[in-house]
N, CA, C and O atoms as a Tripos MOL2 file, in Angstrom:
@<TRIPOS>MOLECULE
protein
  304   303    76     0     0
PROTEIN
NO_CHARGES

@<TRIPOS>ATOM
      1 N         117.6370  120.6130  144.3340 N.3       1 UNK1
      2 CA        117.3210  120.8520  145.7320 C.3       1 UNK1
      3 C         116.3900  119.7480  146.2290 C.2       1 UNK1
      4 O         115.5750  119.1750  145.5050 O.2       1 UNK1
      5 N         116.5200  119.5760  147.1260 N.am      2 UNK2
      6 CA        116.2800  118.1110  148.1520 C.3       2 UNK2
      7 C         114.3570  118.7500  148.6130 C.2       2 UNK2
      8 O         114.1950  119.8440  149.1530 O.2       2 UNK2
      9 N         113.4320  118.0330  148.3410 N.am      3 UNK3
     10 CA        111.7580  118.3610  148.7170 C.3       3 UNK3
     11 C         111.9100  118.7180  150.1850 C.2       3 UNK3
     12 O         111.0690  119.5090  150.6110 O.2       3 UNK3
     13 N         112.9080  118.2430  151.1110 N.am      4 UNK4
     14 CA        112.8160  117.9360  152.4800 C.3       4 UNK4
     15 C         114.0710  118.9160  152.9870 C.2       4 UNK4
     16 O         114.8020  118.5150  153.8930 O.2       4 UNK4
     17 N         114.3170  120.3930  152.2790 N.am      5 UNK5
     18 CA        115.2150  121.1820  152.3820 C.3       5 UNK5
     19 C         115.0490  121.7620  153.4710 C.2       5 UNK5
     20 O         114.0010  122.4040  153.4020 O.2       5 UNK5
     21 N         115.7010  121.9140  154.7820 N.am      6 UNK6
     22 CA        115.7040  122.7090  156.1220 C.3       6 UNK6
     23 C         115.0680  121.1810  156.9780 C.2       6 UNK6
     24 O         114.7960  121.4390  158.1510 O.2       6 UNK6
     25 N         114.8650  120.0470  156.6790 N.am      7 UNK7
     26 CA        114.4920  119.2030  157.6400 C.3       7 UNK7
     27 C         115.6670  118.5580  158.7230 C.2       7 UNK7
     28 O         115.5080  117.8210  159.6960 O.2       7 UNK7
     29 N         116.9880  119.1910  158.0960 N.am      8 UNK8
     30 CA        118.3890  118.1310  159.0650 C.3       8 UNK8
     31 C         118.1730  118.7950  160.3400 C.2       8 UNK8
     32 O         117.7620  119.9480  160.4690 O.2       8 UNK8
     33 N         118.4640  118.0260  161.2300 N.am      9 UNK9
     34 CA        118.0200  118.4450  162.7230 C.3       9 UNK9
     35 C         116.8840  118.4170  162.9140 C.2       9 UNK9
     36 O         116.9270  117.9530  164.0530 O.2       9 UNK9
     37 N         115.9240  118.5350  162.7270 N.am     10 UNK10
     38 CA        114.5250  118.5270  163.2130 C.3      10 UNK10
     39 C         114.2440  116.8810  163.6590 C.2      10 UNK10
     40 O         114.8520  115.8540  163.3590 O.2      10 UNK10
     41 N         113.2380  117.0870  164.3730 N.am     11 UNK11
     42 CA        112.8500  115.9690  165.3110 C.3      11 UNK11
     43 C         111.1450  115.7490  164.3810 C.2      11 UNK11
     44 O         110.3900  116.6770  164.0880 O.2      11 UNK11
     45 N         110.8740  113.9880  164.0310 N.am     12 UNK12
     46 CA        109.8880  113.8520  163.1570 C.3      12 UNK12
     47 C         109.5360  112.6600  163.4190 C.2      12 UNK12
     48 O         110.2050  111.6580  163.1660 O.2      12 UNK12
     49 N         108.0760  112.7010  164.1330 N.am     13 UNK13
     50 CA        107.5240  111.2780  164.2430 C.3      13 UNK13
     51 C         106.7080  110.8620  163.4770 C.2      13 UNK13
     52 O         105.5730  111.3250  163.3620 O.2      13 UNK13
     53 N         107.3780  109.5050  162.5590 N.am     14 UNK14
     54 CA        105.6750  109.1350  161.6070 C.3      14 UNK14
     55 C         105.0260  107.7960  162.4790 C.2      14 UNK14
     56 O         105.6530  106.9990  163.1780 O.2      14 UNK14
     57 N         103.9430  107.8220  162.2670 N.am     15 UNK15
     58 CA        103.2610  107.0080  162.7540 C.3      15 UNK15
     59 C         103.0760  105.6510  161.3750 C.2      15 UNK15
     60 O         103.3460  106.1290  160.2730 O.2      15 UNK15
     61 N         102.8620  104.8340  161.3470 N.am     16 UNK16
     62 CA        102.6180  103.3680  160.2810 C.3      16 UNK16
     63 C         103.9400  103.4480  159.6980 C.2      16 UNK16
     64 O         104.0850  103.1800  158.5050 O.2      16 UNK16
     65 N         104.6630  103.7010  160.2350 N.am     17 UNK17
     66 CA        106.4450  103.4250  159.7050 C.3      17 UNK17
     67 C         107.0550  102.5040  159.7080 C.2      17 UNK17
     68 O         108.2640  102.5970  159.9210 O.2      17 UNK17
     69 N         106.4760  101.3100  159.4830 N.am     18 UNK18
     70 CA        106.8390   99.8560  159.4990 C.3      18 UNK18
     71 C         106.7390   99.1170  158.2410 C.2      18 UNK18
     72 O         107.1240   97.9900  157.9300 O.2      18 UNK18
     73 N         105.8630  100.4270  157.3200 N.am     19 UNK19
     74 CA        106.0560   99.7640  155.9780 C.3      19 UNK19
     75 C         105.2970  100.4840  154.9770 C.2      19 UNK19
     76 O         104.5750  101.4260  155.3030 O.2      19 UNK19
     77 N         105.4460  100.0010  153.4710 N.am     20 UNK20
     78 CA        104.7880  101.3240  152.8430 C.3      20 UNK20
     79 C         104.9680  102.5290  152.9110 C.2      20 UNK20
     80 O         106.0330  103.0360  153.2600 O.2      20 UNK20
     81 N         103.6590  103.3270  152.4920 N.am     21 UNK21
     82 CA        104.6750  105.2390  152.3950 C.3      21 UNK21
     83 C         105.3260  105.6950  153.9930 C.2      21 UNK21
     84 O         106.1790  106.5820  153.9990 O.2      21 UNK21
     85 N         104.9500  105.1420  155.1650 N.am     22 UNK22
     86 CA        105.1950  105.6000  156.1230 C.3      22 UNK22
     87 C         106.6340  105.6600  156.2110 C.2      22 UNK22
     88 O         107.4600  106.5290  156.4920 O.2      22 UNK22
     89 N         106.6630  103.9560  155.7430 N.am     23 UNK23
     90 CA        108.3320  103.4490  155.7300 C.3      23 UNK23
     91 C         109.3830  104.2530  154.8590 C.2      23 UNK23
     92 O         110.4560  104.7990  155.1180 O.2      23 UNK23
     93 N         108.7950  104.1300  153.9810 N.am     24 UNK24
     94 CA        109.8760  105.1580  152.7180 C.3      24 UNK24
     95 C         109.9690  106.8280  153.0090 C.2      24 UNK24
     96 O         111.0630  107.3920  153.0000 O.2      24 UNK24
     97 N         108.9510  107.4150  153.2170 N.am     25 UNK25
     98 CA        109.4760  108.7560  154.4600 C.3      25 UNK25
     99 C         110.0920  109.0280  155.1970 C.2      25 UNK25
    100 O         110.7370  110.0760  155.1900 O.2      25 UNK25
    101 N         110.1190  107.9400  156.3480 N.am     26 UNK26
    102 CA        111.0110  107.5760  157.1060 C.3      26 UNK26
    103 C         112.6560  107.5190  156.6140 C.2      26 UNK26
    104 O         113.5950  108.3060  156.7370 O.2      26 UNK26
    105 N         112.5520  106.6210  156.2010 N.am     27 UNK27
    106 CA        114.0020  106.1970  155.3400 C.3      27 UNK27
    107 C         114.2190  107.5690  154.5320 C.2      27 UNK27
    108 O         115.3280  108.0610  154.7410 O.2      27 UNK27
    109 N         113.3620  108.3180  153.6180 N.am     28 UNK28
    110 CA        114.0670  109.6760  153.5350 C.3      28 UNK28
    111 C         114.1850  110.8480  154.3200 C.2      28 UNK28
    112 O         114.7980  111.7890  153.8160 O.2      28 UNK28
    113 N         113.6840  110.9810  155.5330 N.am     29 UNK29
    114 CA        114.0700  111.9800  156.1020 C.3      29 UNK29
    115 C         115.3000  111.7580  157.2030 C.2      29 UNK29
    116 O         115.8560  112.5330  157.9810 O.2      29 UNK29
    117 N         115.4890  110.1560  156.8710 N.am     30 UNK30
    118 CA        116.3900  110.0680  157.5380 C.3      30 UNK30
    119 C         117.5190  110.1640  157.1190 C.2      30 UNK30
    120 O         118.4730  110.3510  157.8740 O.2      30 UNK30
    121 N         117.6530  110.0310  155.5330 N.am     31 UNK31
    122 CA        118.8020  110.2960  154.5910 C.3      31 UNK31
    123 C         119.0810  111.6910  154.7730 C.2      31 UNK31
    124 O         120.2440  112.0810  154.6600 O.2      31 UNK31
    125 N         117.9750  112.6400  155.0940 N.am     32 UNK32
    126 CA        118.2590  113.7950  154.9500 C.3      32 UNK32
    127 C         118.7150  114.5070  156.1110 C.2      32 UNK32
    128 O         119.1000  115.6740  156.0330 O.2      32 UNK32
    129 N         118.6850  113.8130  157.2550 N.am     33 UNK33
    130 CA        119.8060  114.2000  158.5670 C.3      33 UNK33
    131 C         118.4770  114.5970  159.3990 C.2      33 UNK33
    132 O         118.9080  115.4610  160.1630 O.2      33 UNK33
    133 N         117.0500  114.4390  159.6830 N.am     34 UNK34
    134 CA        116.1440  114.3190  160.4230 C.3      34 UNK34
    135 C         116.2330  113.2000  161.6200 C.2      34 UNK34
    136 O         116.5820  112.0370  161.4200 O.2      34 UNK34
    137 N         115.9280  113.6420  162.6710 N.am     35 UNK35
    138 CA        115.6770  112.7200  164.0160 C.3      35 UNK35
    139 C         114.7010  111.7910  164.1760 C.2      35 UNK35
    140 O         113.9530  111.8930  165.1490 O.2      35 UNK35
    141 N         114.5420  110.6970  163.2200 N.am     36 UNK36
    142 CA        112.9410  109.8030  162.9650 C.3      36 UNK36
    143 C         112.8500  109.0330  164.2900 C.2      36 UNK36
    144 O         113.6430  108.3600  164.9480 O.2      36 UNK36
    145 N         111.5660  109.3990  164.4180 N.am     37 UNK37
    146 CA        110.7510  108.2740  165.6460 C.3      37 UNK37
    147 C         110.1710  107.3660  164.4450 C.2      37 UNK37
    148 O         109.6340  107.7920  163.4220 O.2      37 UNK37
    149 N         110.3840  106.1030  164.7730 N.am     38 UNK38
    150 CA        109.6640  105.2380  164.1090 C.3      38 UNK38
    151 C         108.2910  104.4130  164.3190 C.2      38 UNK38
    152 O         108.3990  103.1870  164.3520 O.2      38 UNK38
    153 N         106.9180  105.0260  164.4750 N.am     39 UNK39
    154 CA        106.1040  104.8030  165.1920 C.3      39 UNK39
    155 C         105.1380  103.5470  164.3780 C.2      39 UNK39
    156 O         104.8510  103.4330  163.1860 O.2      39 UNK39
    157 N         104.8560  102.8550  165.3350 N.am     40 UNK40
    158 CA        104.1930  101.3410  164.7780 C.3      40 UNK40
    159 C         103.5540  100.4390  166.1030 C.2      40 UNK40
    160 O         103.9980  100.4510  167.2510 O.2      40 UNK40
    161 N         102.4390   99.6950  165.6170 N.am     41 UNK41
    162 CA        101.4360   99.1650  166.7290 C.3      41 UNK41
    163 C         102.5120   97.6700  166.5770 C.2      41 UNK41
    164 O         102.4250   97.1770  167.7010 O.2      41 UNK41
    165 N         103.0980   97.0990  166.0520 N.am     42 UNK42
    166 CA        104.0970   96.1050  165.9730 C.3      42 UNK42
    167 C         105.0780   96.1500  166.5710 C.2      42 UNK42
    168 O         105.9010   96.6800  165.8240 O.2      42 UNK42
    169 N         105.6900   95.8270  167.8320 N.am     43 UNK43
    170 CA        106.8060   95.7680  168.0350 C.3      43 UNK43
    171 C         108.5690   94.9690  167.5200 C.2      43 UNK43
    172 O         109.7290   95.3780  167.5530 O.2      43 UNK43
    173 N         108.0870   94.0480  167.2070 N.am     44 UNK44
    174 CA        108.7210   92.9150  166.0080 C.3      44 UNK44
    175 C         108.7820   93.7540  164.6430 C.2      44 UNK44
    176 O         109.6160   93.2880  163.8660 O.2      44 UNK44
    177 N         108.1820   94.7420  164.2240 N.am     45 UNK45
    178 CA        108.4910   95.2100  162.7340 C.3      45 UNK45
    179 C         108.7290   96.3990  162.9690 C.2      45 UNK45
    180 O         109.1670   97.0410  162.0140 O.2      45 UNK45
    181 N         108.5540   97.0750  164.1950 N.am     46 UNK46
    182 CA        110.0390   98.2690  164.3240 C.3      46 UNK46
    183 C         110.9170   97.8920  164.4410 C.2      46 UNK46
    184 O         111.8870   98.3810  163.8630 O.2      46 UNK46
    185 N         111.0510   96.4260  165.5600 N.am     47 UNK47
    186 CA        112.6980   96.1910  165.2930 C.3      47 UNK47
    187 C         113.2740   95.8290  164.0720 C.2      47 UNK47
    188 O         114.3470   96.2710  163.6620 O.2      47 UNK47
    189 N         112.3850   94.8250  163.3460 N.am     48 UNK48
    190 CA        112.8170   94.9470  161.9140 C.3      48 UNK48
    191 C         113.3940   95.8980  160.9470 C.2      48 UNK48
    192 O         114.3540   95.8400  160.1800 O.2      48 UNK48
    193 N         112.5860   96.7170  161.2000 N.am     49 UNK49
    194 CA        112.8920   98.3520  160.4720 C.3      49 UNK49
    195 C         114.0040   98.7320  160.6610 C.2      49 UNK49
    196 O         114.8080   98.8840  159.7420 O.2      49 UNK49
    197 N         114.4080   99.0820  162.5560 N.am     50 UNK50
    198 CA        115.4640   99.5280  162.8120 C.3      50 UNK50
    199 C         116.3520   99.1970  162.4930 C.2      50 UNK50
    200 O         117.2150   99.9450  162.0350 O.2      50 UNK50
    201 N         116.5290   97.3760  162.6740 N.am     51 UNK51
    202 CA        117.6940   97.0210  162.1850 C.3      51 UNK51
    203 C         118.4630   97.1440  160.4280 C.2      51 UNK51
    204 O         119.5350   97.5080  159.9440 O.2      51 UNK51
    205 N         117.3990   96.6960  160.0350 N.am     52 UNK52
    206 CA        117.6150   97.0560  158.5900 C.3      52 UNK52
    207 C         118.1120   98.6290  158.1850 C.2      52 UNK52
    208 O         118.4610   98.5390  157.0080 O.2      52 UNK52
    209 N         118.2450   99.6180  158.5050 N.am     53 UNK53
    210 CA        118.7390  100.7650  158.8140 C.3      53 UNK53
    211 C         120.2340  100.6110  158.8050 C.2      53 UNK53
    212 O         120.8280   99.8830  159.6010 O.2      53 UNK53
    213 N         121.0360  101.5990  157.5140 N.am     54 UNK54
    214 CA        122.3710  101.5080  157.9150 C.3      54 UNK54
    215 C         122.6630  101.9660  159.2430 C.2      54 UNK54
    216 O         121.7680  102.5900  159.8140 O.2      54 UNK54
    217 N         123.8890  101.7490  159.9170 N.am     55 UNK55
    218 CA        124.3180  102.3100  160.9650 C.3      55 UNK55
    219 C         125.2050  103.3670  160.5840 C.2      55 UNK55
    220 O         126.0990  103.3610  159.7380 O.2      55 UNK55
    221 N         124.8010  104.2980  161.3660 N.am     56 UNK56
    222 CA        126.0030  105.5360  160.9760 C.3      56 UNK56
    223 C         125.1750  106.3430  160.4620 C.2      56 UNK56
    224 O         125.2540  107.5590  160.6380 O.2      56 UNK56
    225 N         124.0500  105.6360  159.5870 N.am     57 UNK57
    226 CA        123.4360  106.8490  158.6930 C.3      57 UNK57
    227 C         122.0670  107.3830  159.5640 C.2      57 UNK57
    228 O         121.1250  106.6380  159.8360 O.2      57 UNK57
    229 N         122.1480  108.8670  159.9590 N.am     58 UNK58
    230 CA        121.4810  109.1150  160.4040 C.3      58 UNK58
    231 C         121.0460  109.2500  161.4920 C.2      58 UNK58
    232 O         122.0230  109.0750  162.2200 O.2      58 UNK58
    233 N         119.6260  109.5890  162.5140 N.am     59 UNK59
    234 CA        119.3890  109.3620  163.6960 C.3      59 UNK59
    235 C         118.2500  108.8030  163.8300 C.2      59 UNK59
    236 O         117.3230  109.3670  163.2480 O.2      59 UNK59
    237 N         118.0030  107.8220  164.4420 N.am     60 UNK60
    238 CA        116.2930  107.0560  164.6310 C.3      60 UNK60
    239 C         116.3560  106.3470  165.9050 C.2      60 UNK60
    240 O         117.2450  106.2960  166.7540 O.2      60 UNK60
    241 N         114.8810  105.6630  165.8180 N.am     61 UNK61
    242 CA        114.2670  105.5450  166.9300 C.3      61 UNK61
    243 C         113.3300  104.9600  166.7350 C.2      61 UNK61
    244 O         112.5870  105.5530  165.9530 O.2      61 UNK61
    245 N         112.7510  103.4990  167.2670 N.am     62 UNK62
    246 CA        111.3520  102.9220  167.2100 C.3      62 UNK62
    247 C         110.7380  103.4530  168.4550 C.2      62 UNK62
    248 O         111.2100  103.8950  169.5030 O.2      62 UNK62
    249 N         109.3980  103.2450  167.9540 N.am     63 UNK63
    250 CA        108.3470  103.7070  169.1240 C.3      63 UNK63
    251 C         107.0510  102.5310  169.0550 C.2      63 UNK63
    252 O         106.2190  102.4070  168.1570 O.2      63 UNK63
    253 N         107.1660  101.8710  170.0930 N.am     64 UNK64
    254 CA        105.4160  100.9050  170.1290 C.3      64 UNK64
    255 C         104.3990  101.9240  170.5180 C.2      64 UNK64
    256 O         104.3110  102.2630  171.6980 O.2      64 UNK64
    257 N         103.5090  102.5120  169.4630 N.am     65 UNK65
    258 CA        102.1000  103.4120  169.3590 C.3      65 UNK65
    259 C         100.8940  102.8750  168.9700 C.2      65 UNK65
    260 O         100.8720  101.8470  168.2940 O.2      65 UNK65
    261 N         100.0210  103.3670  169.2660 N.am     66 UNK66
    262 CA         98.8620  102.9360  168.4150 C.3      66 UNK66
    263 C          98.0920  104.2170  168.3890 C.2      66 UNK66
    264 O          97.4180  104.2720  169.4180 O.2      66 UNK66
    265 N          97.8910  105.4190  167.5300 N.am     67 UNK67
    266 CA         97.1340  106.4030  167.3840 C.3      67 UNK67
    267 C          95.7790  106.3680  167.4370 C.2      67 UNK67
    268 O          95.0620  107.3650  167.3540 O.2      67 UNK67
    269 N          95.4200  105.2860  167.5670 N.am     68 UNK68
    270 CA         93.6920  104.9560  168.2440 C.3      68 UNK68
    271 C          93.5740  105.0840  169.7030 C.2      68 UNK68
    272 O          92.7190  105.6850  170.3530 O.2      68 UNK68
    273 N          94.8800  104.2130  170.2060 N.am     69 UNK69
    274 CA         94.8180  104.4340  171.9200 C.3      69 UNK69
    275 C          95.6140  105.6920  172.2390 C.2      69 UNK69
    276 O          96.7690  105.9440  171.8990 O.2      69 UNK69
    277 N          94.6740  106.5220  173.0460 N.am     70 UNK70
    278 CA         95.7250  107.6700  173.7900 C.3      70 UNK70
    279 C          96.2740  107.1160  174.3660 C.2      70 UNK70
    280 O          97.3600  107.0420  173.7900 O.2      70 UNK70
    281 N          96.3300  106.3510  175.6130 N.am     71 UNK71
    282 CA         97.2550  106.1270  176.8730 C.3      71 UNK71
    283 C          98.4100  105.3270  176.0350 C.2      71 UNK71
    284 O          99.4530  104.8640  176.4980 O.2      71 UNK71
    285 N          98.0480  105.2940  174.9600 N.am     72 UNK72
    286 CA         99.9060  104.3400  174.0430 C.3      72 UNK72
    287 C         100.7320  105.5490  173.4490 C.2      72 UNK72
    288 O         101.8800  105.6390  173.0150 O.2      72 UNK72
    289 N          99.9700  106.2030  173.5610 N.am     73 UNK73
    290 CA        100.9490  107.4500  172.8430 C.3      73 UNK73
    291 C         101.3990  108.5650  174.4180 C.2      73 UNK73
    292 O         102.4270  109.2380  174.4880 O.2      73 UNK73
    293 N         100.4990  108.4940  175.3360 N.am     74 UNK74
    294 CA        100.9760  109.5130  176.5450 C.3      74 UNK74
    295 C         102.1590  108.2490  176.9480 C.2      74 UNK74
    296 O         103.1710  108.8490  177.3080 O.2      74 UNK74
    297 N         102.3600  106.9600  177.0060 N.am     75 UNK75
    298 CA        103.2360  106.3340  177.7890 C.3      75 UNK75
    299 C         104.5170  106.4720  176.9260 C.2      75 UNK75
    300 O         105.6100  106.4130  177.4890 O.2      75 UNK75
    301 N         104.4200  106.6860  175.3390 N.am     76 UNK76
    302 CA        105.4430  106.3770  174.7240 C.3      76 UNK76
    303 C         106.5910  107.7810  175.1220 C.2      76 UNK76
    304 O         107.7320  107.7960  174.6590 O.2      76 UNK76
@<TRIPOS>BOND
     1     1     2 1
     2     2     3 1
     3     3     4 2
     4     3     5 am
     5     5     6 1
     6     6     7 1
     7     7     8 2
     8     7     9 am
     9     9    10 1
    10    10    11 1
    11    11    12 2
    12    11    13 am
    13    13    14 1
    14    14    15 1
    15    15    16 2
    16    15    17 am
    17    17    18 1
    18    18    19 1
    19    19    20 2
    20    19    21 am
    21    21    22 1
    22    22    23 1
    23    23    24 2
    24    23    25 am
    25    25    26 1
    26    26    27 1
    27    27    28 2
    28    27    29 am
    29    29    30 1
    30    30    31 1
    31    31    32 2
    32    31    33 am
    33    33    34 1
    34    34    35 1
    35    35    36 2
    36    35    37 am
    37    37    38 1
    38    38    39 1
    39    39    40 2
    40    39    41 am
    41    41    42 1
    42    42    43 1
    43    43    44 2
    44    43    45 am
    45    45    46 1
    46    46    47 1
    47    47    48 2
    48    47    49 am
    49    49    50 1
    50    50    51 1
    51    51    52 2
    52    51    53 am
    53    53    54 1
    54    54    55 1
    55    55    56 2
    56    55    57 am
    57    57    58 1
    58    58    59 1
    59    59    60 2
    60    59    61 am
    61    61    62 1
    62    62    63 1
    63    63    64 2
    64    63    65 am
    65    65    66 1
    66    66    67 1
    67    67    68 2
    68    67    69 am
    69    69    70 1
    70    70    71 1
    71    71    72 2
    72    71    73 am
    73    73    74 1
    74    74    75 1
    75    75    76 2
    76    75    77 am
    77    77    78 1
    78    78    79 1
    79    79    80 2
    80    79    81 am
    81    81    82 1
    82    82    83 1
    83    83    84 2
    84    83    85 am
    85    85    86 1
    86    86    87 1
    87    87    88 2
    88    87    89 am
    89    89    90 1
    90    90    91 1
    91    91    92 2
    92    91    93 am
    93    93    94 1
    94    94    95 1
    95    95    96 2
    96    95    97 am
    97    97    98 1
    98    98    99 1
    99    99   100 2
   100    99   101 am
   101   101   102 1
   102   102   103 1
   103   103   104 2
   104   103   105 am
   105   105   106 1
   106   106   107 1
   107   107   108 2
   108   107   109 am
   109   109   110 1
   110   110   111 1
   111   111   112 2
   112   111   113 am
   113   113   114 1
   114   114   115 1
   115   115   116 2
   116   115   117 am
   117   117   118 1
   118   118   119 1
   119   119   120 2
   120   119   121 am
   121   121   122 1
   122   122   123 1
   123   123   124 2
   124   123   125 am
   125   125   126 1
   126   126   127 1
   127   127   128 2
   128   127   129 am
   129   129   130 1
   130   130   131 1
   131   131   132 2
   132   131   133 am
   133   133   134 1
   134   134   135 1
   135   135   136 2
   136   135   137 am
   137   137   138 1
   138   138   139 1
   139   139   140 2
   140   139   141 am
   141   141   142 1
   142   142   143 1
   143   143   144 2
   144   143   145 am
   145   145   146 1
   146   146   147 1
   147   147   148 2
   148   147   149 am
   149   149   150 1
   150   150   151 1
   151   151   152 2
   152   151   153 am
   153   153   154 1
   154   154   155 1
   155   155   156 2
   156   155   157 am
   157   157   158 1
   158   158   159 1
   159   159   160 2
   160   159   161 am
   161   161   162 1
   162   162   163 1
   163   163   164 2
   164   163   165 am
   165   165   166 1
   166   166   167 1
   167   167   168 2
   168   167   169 am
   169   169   170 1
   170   170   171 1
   171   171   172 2
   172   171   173 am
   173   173   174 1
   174   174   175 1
   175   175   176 2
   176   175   177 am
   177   177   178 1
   178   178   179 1
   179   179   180 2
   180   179   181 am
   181   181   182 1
   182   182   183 1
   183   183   184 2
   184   183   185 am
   185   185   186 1
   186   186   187 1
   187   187   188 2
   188   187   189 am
   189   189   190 1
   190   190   191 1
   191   191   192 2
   192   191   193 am
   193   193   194 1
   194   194   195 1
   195   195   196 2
   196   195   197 am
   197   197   198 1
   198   198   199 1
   199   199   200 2
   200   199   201 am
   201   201   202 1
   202   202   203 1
   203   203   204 2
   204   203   205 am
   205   205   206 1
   206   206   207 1
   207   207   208 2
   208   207   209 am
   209   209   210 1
   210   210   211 1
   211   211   212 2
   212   211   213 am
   213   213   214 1
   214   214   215 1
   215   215   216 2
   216   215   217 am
   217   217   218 1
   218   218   219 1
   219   219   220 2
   220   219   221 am
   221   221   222 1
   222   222   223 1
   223   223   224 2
   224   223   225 am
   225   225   226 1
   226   226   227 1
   227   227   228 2
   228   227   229 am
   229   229   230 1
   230   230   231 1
   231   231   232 2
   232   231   233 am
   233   233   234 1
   234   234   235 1
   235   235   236 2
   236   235   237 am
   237   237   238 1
   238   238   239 1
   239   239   240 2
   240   239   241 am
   241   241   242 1
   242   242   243 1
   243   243   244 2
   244   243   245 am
   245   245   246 1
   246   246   247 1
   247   247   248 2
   248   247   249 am
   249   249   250 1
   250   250   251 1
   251   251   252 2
   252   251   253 am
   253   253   254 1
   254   254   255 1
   255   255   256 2
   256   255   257 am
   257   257   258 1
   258   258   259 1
   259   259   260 2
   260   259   261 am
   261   261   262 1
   262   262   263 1
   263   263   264 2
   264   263   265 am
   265   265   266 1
   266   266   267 1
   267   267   268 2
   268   267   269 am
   269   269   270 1
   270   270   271 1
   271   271   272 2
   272   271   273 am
   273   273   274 1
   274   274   275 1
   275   275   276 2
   276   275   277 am
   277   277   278 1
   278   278   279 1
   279   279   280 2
   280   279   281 am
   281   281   282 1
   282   282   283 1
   283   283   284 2
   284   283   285 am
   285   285   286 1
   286   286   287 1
   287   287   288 2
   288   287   289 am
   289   289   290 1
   290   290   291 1
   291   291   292 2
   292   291   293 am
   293   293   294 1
   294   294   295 1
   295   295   296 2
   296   295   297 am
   297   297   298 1
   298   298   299 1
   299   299   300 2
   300   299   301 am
   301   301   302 1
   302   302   303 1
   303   303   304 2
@<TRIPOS>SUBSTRUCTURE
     1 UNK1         2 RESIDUE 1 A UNK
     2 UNK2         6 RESIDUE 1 A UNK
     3 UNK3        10 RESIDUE 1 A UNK
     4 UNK4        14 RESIDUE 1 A UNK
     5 UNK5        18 RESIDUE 1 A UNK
     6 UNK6        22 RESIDUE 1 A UNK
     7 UNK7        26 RESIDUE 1 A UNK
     8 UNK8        30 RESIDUE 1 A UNK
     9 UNK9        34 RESIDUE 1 A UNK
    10 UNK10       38 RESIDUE 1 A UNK
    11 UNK11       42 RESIDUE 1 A UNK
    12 UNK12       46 RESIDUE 1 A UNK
    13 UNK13       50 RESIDUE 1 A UNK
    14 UNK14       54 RESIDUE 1 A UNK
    15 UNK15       58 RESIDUE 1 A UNK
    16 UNK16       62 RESIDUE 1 A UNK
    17 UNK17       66 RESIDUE 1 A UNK
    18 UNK18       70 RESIDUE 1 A UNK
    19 UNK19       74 RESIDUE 1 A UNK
    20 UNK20       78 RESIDUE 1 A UNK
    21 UNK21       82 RESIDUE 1 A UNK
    22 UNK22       86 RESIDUE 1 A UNK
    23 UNK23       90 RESIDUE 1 A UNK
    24 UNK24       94 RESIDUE 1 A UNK
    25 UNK25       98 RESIDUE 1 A UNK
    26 UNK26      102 RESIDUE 1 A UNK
    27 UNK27      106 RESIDUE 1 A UNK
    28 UNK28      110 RESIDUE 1 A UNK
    29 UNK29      114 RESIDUE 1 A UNK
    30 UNK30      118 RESIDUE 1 A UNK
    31 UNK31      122 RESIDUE 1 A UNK
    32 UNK32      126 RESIDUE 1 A UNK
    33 UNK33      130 RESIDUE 1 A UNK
    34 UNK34      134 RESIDUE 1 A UNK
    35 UNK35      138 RESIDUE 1 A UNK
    36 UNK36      142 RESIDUE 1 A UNK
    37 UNK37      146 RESIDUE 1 A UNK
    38 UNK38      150 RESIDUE 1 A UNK
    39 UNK39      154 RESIDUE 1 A UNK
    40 UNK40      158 RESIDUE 1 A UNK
    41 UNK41      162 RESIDUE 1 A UNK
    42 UNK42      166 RESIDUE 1 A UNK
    43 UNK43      170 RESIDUE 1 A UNK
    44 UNK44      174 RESIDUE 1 A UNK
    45 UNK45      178 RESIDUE 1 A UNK
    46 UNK46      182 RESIDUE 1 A UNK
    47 UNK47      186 RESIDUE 1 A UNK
    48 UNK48      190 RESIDUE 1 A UNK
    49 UNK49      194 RESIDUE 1 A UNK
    50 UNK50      198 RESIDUE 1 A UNK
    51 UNK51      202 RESIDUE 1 A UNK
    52 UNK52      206 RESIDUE 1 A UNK
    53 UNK53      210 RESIDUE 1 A UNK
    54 UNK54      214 RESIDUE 1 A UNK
    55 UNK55      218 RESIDUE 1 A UNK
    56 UNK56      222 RESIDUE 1 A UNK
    57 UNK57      226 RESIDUE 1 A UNK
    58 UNK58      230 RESIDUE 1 A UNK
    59 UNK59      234 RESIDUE 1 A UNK
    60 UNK60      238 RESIDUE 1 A UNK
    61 UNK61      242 RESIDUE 1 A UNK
    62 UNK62      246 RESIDUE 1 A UNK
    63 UNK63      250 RESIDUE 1 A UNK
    64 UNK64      254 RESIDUE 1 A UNK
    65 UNK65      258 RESIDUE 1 A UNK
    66 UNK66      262 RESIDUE 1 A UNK
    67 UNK67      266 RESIDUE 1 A UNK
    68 UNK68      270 RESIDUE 1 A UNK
    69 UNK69      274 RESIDUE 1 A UNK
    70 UNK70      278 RESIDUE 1 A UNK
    71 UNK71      282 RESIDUE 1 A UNK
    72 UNK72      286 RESIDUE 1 A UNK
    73 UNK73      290 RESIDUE 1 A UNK
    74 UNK74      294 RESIDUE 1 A UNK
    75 UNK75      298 RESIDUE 1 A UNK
    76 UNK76      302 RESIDUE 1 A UNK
């Protein structure tokens, strides 16, 4: 049984998902049929991310955030 059992469909934003554990969460909840926001103060290494992402597999989404600034997270 899968750690991330009942997560397909659900909607899941990580924040530092551009690399490291953020990144590899990401990439598994997205294996596991989860709706990933891909949240990162980089705009150039979400797109990175995204692209690198099979197509087909899954559902995602970059997001430019910075969890220090509110008004980056109310605009996103």
């Amino acid at each position: 049984m899968s750690e991330f059992a009942g997560i397909a469909g659900r909607r899941v934003l990580i924040t530092g998902a551009t690399s490291g554990l953020g990144l590899a969460m990401a990439q598994a909840l997205i294996r596991e049929g989860a709706y990933v926001v891909i949240g990162g103060r980089d705009q150039s290494k979400i797109d990175q991310v995204v692209a690198s992402l099979k197509p087909g597999v899954g559902k995602y989404a970059g997001m430019l955030m910075d969890v220090r600034d509110e008004r980056s997270i109310q605009e996103g």
